[in-house]
Structures are given as structure tokens and as C-alpha cells.
DSSP file (Angstrom, degrees, kcal/mol; ACC not computed):
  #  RESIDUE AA STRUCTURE BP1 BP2  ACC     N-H-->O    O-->H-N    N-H-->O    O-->H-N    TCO  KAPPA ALPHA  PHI   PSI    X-CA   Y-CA   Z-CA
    1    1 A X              0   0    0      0, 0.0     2,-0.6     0, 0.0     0, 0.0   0.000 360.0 360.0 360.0 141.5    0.0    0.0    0.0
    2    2 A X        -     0   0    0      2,-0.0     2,-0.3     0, 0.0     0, 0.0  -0.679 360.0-156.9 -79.5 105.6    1.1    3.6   -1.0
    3    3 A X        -     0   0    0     -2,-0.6     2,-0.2     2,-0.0     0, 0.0  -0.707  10.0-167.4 -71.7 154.9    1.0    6.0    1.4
    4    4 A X        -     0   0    0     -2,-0.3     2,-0.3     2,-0.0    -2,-0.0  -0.560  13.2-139.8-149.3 106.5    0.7   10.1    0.4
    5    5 A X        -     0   0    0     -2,-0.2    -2,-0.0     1,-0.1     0, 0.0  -0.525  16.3-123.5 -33.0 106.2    1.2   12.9    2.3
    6    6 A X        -     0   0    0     -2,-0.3     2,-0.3     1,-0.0    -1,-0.1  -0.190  44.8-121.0 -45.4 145.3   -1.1   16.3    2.2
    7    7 A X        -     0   0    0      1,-0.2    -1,-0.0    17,-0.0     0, 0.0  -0.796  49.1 -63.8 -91.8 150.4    1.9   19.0    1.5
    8    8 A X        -     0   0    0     -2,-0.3     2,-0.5     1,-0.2    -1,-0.2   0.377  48.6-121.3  42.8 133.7    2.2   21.7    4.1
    9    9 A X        -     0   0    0     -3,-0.1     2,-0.2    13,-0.1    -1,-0.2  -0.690  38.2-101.4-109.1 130.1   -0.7   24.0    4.6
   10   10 A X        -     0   0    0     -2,-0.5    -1,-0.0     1,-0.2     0, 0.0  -0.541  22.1-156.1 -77.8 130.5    0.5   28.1    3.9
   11   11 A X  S    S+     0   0    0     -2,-0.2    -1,-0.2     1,-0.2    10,-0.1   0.850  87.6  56.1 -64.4 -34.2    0.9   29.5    7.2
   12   12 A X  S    S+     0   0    0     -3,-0.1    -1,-0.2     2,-0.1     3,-0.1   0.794  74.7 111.2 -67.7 -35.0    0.2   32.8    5.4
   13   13 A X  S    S-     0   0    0      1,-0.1     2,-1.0     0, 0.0    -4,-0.0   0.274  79.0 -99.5 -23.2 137.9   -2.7   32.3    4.0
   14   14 A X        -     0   0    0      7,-0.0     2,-0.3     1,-0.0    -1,-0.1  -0.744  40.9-160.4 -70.6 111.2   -6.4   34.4    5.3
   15   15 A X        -     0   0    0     -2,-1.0     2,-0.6    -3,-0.1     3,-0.3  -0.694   3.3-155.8 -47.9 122.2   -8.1   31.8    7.5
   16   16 A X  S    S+     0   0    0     -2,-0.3     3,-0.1     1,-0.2    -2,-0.0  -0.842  72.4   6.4-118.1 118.2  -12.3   32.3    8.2
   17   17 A X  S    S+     0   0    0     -2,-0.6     2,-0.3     1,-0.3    -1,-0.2   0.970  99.9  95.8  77.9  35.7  -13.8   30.9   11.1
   18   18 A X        -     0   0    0     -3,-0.3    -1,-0.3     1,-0.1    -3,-0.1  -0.967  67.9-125.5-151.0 162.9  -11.0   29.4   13.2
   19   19 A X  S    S+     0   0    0     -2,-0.3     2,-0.2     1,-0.1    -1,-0.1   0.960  91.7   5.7 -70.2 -43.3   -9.2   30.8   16.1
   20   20 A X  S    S-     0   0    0      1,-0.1    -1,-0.1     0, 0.0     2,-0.1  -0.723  99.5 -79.0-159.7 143.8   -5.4   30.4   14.9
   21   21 A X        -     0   0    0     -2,-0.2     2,-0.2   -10,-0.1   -10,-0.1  -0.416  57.4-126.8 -58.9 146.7   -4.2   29.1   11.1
   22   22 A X        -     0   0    0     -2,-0.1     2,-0.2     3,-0.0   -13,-0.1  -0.628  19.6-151.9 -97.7 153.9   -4.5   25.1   11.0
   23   23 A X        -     0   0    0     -2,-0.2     4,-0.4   -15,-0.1   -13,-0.0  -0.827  33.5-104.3-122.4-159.4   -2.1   23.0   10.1
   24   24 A X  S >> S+     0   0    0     -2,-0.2     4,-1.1     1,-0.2     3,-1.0   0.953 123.2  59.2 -52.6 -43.8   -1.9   19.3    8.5
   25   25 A X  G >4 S+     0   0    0      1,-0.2     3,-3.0     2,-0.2     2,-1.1   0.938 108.9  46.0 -32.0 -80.9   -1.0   17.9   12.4
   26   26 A X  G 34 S+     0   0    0      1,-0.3    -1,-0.2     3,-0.1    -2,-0.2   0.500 115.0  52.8 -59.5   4.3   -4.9   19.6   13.5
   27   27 A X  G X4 S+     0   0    0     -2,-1.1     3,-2.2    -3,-1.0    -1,-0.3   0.727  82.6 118.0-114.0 -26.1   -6.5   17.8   10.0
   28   28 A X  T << S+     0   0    0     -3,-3.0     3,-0.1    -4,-1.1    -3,-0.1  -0.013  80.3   9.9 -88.0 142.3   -5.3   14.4   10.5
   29   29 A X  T 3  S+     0   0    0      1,-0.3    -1,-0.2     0, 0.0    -3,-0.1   0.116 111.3 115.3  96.3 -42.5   -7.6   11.6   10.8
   30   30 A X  S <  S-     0   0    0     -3,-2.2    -1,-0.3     1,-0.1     2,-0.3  -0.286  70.3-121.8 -57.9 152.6  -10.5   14.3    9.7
   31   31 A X        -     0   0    0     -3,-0.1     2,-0.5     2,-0.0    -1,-0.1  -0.741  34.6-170.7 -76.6 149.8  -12.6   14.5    6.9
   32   32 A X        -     0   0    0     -2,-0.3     2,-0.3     2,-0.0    -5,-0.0  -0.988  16.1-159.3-141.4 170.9  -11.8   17.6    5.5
   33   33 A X        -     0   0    0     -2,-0.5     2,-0.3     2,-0.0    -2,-0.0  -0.721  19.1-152.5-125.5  79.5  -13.9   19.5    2.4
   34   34 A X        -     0   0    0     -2,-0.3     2,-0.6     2,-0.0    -2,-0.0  -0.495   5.0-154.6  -3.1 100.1  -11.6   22.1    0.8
   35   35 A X        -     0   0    0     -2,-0.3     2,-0.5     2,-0.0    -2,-0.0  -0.891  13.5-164.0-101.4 126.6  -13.5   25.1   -0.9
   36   36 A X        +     0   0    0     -2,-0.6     2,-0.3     2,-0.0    -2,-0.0  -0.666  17.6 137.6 -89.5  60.9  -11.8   27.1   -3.9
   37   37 A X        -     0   0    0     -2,-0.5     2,-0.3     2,-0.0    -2,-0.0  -0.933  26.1-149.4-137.8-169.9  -12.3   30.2   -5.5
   38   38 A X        -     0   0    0     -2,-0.3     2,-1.7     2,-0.0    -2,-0.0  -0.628  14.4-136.7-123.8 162.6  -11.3   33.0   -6.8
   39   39 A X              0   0    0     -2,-0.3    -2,-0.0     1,-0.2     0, 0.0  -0.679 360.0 360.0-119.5 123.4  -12.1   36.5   -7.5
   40   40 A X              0   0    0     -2,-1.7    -1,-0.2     0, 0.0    -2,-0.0   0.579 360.0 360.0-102.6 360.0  -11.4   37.8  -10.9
């Protein structure tokens, strides 16, 4: 079996609706749902 690792979350990045920026550590084991977009 293959393992694959999530890459590194940006620390910099605007965060909504958490106390503190997450990282991969605080995801693991979670489901987690990613939402994308952008404003052009």
C-alpha cells in the first residue's frame, strides 16, 4: 500500500472561522472538504 502525504498548509494564507491558522497535524484523521475560489 502507498502511502501520500497532504503538502504543508500556507501559514500565510487568510483563514475564516478558526481561532489560529491550521495545520496538516490539526487535519489528520479528519474529513476535511476544501472550498476554492477565486475573485477575478
Amino acid at each position: 500500500m502507498v502511502t501520500i502525504h497532504a503538502p504543508a498548509l500556507p501559514t500565510d494564507a487568510v483563514w475564516l472561522n478558526v481561532l489560529r491558522p491550521l495545520t496538516a497535524a490539526d487535519l489528520r484523521g479528519k474529513v476535511v472538504v476544501l472550498d476554492f475560489w477565486t475573485y477575478a
